[in-house]
N, CA, C and O atoms as a GROMACS GRO file, in nm:
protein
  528
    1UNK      N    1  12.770   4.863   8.413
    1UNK     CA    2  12.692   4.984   8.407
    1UNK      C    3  12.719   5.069   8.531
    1UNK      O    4  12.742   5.006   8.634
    2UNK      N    5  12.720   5.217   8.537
    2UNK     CA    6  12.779   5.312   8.611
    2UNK      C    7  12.668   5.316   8.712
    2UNK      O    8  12.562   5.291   8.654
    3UNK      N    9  12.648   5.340   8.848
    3UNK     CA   10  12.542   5.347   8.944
    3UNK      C   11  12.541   5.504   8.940
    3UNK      O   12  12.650   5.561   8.934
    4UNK      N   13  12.384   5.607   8.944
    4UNK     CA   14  12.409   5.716   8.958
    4UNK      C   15  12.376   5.701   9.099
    4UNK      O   16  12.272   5.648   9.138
    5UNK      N   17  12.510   5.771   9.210
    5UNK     CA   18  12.447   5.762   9.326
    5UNK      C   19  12.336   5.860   9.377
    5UNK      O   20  12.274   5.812   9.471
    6UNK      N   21  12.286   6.008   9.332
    6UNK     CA   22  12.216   6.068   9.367
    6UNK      C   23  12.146   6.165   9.292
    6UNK      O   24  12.155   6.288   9.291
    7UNK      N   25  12.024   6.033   9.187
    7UNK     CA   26  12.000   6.078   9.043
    7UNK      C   27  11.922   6.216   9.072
    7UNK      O   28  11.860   6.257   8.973
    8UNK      N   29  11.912   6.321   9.224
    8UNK     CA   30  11.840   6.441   9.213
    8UNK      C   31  11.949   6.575   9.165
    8UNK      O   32  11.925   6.687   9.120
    9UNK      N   33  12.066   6.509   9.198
    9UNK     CA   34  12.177   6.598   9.242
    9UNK      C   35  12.238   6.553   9.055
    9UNK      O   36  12.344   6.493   9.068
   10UNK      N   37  12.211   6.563   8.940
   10UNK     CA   38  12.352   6.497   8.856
   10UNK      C   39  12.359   6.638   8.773
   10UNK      O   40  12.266   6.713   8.744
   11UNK      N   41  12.472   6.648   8.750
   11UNK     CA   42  12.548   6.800   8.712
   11UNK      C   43  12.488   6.862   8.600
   11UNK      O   44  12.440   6.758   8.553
   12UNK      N   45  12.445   6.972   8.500
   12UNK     CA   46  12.427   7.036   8.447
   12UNK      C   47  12.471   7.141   8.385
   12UNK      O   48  12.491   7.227   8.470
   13UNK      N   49  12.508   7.198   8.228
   13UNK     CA   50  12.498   7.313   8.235
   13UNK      C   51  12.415   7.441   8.257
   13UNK      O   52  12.337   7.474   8.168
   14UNK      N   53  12.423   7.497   8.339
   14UNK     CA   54  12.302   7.562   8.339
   14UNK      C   55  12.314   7.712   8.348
   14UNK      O   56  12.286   7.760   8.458
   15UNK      N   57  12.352   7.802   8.243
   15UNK     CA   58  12.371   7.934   8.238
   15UNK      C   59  12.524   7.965   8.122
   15UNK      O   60  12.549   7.990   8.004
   16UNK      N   61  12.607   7.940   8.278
   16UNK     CA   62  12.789   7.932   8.282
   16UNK      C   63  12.786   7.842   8.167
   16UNK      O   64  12.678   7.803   8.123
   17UNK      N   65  12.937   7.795   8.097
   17UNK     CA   66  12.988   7.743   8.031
   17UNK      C   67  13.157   7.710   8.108
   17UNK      O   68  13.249   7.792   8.107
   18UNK      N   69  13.160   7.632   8.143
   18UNK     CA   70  13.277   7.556   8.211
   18UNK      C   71  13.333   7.399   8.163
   18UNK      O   72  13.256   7.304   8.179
   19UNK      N   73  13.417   7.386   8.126
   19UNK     CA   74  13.503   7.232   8.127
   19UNK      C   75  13.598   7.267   8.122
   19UNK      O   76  13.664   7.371   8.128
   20UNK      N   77  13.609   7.113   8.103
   20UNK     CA   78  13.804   7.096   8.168
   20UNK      C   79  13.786   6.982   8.091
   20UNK      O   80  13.685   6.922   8.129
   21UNK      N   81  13.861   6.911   7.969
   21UNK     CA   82  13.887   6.846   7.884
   21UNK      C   83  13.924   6.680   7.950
   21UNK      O   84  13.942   6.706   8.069
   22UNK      N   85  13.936   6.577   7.940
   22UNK     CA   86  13.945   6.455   8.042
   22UNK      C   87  14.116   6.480   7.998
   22UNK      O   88  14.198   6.496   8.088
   23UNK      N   89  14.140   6.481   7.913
   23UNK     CA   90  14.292   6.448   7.856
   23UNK      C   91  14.399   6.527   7.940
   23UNK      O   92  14.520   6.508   7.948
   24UNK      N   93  14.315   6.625   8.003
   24UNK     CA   94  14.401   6.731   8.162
   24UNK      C   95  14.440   6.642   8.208
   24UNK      O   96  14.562   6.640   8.226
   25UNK      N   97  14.376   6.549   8.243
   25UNK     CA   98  14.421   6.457   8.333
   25UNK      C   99  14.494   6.360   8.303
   25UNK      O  100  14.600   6.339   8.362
   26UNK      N  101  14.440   6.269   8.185
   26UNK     CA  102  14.485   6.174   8.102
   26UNK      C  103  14.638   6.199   8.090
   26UNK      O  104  14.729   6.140   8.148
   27UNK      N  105  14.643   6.291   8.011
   27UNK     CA  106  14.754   6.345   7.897
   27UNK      C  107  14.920   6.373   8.046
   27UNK      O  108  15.040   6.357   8.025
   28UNK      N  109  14.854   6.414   8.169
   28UNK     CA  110  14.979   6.481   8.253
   28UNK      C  111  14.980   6.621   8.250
   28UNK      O  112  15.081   6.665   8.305
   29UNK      N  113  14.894   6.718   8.200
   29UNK     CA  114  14.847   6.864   8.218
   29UNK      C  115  14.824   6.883   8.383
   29UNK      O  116  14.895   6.970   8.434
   30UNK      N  117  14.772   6.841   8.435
   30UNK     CA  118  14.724   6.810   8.578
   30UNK      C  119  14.888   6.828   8.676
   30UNK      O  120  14.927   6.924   8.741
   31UNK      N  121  14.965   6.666   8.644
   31UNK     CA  122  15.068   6.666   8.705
   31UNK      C  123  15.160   6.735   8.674
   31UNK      O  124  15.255   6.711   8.748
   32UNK      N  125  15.195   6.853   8.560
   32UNK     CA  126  15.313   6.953   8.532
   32UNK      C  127  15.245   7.070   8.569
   32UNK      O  128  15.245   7.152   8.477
   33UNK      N  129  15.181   7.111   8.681
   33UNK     CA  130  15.137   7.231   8.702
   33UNK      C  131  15.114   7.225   8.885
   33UNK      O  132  15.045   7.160   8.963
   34UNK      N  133  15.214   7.331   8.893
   34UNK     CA  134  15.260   7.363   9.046
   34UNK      C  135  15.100   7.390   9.129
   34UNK      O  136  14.998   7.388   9.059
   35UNK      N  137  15.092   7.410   9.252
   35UNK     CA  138  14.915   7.437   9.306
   35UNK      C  139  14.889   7.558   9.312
   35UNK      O  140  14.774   7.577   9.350
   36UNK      N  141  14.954   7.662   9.287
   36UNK     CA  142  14.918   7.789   9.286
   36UNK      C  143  14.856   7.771   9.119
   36UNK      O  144  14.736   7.789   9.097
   37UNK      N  145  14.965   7.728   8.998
   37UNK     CA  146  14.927   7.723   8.868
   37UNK      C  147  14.781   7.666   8.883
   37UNK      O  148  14.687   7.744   8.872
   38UNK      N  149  14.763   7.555   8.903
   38UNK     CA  150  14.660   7.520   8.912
   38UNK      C  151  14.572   7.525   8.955
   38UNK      O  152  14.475   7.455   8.928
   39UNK      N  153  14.580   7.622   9.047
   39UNK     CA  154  14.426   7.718   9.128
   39UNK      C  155  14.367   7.781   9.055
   39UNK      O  156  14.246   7.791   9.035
   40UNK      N  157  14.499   7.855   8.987
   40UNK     CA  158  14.452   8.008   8.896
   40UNK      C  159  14.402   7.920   8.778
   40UNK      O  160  14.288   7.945   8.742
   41UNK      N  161  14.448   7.850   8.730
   41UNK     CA  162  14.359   7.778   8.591
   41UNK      C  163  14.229   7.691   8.605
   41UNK      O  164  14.167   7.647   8.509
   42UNK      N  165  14.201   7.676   8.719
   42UNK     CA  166  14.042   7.578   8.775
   42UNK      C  167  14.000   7.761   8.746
   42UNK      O  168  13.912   7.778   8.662
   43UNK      N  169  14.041   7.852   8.791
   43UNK     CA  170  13.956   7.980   8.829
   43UNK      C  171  13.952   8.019   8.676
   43UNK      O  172  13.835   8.020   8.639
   44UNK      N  173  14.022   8.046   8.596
   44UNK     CA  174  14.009   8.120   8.492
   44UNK      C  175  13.924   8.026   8.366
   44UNK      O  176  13.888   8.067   8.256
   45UNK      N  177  13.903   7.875   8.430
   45UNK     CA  178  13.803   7.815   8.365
   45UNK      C  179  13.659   7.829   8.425
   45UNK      O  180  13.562   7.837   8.350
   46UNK      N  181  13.647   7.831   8.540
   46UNK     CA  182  13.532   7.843   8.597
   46UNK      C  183  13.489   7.994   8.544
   46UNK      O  184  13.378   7.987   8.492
   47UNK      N  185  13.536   8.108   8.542
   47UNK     CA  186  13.523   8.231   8.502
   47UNK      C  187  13.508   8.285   8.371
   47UNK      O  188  13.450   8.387   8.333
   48UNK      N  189  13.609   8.144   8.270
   48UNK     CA  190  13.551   8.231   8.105
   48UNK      C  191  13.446   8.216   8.094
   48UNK      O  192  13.363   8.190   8.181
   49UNK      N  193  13.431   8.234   7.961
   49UNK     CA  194  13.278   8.252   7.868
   49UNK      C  195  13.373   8.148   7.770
   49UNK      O  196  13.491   8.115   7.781
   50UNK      N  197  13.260   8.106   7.659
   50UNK     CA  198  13.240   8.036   7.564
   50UNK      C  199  13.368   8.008   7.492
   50UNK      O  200  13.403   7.900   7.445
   51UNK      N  201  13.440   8.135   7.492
   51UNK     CA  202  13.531   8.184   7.395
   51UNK      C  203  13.690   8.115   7.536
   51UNK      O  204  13.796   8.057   7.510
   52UNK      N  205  13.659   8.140   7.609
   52UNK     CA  206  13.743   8.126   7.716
   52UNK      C  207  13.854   8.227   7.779
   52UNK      O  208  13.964   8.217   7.834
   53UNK      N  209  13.769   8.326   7.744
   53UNK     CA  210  13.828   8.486   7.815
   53UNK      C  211  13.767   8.489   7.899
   53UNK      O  212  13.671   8.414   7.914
   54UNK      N  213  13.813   8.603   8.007
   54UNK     CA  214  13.750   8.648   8.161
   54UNK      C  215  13.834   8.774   8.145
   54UNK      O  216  13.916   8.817   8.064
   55UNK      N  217  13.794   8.802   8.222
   55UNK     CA  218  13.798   8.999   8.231
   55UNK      C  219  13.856   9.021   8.376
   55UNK      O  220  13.890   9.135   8.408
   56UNK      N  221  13.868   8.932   8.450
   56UNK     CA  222  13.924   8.962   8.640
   56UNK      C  223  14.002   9.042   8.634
   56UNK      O  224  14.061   9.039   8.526
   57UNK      N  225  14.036   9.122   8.704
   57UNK     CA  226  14.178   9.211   8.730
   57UNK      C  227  14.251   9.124   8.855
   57UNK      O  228  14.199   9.042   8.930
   58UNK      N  229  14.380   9.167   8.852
   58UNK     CA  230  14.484   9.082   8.922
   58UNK      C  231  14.422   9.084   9.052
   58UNK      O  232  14.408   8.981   9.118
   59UNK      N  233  14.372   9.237   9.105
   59UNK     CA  234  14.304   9.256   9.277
   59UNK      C  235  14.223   9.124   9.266
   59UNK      O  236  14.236   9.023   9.334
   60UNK      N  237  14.150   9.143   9.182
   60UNK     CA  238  13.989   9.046   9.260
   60UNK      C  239  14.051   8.892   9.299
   60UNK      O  240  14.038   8.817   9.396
   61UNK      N  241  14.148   8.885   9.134
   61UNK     CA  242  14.186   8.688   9.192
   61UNK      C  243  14.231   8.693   9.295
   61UNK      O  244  14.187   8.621   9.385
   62UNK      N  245  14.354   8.795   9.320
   62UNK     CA  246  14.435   8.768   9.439
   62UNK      C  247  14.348   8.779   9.565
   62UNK      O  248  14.399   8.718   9.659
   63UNK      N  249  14.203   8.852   9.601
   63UNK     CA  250  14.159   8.856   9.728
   63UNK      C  251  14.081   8.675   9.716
   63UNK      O  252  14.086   8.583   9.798
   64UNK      N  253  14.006   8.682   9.562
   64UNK     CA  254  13.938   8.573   9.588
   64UNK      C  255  13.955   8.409   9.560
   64UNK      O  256  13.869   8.321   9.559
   65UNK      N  257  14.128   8.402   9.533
   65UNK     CA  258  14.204   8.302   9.576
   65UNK      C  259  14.295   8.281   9.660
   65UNK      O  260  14.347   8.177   9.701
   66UNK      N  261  14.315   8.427   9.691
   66UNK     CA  262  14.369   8.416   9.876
   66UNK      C  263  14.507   8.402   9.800
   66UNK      O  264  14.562   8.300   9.840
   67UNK      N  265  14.568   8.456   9.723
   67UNK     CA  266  14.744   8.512   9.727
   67UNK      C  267  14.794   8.617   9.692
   67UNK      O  268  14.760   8.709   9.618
   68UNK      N  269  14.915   8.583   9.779
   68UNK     CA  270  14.995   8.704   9.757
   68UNK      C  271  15.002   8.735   9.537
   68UNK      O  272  14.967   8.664   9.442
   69UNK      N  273  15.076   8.895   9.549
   69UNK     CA  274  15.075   8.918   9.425
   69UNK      C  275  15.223   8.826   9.368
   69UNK      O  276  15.222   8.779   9.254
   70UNK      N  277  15.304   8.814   9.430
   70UNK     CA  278  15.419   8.751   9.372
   70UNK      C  279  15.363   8.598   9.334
   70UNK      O  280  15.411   8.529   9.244
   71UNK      N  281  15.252   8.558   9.420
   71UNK     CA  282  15.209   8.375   9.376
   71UNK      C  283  15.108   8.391   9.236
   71UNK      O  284  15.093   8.319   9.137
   72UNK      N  285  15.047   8.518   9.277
   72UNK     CA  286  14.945   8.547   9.133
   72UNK      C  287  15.062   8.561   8.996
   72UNK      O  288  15.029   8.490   8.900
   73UNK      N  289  15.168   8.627   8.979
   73UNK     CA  290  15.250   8.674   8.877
   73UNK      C  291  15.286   8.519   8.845
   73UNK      O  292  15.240   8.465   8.744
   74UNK      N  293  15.371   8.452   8.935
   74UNK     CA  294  15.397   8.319   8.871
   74UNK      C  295  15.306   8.227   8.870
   74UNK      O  296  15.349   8.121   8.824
   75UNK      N  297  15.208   8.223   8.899
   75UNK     CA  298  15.091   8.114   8.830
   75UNK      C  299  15.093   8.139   8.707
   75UNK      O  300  15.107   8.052   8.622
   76UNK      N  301  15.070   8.336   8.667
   76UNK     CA  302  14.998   8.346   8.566
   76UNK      C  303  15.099   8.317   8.479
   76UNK      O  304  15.063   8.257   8.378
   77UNK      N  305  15.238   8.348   8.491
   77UNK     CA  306  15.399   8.352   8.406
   77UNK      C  307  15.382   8.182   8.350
   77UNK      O  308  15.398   8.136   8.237
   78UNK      N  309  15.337   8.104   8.501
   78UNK     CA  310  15.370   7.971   8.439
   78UNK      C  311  15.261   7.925   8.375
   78UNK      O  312  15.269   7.804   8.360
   79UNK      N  313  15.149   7.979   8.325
   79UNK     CA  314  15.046   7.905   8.264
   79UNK      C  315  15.084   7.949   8.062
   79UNK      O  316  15.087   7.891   7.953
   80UNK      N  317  15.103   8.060   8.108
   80UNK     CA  318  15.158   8.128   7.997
   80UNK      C  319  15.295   8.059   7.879
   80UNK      O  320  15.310   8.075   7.757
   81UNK      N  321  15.376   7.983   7.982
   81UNK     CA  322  15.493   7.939   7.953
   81UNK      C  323  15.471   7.809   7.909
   81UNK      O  324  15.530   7.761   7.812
   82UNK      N  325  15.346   7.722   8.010
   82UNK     CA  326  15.296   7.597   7.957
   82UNK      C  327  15.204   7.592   7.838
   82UNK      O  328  15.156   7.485   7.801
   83UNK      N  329  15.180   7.700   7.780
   83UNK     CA  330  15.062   7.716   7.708
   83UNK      C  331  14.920   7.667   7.696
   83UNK      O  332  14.854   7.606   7.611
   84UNK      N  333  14.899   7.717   7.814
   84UNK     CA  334  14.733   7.695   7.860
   84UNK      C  335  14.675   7.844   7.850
   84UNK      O  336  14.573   7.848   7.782
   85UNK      N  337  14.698   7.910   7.878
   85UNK     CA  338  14.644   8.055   7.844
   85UNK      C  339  14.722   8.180   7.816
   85UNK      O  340  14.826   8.198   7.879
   86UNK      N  341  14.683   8.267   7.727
   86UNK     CA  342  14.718   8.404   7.687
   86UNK      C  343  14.636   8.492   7.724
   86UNK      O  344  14.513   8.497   7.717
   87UNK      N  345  14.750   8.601   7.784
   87UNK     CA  346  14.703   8.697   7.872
   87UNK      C  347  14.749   8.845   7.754
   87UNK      O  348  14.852   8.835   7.689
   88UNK      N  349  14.671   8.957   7.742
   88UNK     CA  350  14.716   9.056   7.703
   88UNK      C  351  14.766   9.180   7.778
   88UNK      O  352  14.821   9.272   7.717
   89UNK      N  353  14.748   9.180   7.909
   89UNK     CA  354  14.733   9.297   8.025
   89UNK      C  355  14.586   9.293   8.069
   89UNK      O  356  14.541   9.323   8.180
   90UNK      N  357  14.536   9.260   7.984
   90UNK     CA  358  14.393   9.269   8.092
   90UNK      C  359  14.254   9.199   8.039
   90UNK      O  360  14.144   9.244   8.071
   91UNK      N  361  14.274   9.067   7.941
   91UNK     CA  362  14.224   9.031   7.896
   91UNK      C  363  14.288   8.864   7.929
   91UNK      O  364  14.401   8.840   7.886
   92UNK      N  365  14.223   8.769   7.995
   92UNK     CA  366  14.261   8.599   8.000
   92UNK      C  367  14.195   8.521   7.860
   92UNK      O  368  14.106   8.568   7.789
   93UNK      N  369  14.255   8.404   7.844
   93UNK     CA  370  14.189   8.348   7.756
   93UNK      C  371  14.241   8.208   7.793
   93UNK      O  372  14.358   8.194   7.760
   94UNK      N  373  14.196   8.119   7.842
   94UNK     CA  374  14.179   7.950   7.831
   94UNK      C  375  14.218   7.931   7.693
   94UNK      O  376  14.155   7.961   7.593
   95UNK      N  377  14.357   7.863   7.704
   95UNK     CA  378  14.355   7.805   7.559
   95UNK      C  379  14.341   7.653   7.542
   95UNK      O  380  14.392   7.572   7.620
   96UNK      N  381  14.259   7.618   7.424
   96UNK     CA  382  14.293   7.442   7.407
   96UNK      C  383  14.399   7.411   7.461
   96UNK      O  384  14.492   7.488   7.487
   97UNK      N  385  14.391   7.260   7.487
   97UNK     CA  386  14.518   7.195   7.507
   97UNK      C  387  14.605   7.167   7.423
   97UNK      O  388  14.570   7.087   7.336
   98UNK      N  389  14.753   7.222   7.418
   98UNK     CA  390  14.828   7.152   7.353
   98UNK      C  391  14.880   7.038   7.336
   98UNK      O  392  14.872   6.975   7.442
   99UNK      N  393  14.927   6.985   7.262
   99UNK     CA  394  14.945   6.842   7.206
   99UNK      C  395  14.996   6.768   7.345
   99UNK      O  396  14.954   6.653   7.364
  100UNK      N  397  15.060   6.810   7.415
  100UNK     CA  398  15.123   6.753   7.530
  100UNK      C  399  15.187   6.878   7.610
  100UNK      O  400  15.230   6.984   7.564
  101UNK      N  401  15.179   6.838   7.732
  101UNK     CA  402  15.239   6.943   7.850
  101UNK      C  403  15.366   6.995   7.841
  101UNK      O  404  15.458   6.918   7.815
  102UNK      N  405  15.391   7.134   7.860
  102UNK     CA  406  15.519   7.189   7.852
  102UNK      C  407  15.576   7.183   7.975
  102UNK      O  408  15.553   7.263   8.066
  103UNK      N  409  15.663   7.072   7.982
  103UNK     CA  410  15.775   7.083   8.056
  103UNK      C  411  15.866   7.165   8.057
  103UNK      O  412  15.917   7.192   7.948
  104UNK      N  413  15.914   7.228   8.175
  104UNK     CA  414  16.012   7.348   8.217
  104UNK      C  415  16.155   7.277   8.231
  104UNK      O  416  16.140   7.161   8.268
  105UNK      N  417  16.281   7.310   8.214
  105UNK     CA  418  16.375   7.296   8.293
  105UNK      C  419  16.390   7.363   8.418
  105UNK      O  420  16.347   7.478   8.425
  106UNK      N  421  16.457   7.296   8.547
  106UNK     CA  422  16.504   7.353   8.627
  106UNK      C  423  16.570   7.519   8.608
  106UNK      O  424  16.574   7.616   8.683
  107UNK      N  425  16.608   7.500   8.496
  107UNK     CA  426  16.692   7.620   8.472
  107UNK      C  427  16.600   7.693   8.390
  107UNK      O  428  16.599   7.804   8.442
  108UNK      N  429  16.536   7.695   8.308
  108UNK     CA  430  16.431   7.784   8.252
  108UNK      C  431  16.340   7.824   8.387
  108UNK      O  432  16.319   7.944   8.406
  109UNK      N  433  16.295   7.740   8.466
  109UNK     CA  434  16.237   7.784   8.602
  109UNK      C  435  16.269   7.878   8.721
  109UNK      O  436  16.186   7.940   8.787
  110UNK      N  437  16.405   7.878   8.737
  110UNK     CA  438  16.472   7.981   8.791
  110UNK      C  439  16.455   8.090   8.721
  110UNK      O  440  16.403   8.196   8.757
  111UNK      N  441  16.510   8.055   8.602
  111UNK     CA  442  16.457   8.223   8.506
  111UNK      C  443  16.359   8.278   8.508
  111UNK      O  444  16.364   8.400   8.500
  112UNK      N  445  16.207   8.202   8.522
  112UNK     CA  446  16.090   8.261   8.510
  112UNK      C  447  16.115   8.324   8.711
  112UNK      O  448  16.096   8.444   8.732
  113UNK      N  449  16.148   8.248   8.811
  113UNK     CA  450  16.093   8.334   8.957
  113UNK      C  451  16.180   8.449   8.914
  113UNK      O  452  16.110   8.539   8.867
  114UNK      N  453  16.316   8.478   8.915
  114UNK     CA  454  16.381   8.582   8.888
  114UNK      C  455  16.276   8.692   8.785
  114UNK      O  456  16.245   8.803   8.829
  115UNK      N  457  16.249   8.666   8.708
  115UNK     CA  458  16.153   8.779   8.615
  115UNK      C  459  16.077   8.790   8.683
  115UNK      O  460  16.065   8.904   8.730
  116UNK      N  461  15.982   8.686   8.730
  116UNK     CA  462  15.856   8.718   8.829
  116UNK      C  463  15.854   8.809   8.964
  116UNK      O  464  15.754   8.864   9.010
  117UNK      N  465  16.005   8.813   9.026
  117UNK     CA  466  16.039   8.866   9.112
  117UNK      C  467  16.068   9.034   9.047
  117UNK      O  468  16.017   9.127   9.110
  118UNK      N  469  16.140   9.061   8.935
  118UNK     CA  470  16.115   9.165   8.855
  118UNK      C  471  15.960   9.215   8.840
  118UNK      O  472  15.898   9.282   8.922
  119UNK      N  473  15.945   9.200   8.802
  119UNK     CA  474  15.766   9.216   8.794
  119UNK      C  475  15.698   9.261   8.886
  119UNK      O  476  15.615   9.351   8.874
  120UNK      N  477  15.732   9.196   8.998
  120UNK     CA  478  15.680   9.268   9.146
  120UNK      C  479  15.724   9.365   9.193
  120UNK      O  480  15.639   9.440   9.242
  121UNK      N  481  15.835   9.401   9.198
  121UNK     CA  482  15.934   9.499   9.203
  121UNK      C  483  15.881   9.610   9.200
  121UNK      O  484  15.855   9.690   9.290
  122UNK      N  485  15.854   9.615   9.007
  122UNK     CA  486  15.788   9.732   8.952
  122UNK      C  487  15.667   9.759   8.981
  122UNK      O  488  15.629   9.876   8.974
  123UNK      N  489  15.589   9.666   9.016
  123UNK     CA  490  15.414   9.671   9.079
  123UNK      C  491  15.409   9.750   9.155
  123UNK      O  492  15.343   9.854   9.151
  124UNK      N  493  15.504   9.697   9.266
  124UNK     CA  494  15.519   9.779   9.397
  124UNK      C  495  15.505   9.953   9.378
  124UNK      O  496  15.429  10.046   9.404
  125UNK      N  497  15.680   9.915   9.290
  125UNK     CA  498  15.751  10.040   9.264
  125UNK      C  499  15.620  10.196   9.205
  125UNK      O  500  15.619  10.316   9.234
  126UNK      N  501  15.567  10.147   9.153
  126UNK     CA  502  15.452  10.207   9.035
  126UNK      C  503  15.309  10.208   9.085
  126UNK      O  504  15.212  10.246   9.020
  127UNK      N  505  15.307  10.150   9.238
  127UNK     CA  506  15.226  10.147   9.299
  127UNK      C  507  15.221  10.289   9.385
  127UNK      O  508  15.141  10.382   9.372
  128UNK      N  509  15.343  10.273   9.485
  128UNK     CA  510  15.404  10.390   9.562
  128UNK      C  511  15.416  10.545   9.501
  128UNK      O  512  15.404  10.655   9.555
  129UNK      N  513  15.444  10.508   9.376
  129UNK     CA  514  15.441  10.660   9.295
  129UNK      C  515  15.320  10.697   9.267
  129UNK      O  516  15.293  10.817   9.266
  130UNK      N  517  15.240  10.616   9.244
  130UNK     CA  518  15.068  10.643   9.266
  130UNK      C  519  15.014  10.737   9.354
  130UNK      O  520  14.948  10.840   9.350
  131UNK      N  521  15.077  10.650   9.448
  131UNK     CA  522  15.008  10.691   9.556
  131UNK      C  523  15.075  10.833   9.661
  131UNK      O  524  15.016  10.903   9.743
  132UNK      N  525  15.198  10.835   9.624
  132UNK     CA  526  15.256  10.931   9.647
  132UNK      C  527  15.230  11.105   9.586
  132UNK      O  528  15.305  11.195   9.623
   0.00000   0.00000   0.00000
């Protein structure tokens, strides 16, 4: 039988709607996901709703997980690629787990920083003309 060590303190839902499935762990979801990936996906679970959308814009994660925009683009590229969530431009969504973790090749991986590095490029680029 399990000891509760501090039966005042034992967890709750209480408002929020948050999990994380045991089989994350079980299954190797956990271990195929780099620590930036896996910051941004503890956050975009802690942040959906029911449905498992969140509404953040790229600013807020990046101030309130503390990265640069090039670490935000490839978290989000690689969560996308593992199929844990779909992004529309401005809409997240937590997806179920798939049957098993998507493993990358080395060489599909290079491909994604190269695009990701594209991506920033234009941020920048489209930033400056903004503001210009």
């Amino acid at each position: 039988m399990k000891k509760i060590l501090n039966p005042d303190r034992i967890r709750r839902i209480n408002g929020g709607f948050s999990f994380i499935p045991h089989r994350f762990l079980g299954d190797g979801f956990l271990s195929s996901l780099q620590q930036k990936e896996l910051l941004l996906y503890l956050f975009l679970v802690i942040a959906s709703d029911r449905h498992g959308l969140s509404f953040y814009s790229y600013d807020a994660i990046c101030t309130l997980l503390q990265m640069r925009l090039d670490q935000y683009i490839a978290a989000r590229n690689g969560l996308i690629d593992k199929d844990l969530i779909a992004f529309d431009g401005t809409v997240f969504q937590v997806l179920d787990l798939p049957v098993r973790p998507v493993l990358l090749s080395s060489k599909e991986q290079a491909h994604n920083q190269t695009k990701n590095q594209i991506v920033v490029a234009q941020l920048i680029d489209h930033s400056l003309k903004t503001m210009g």
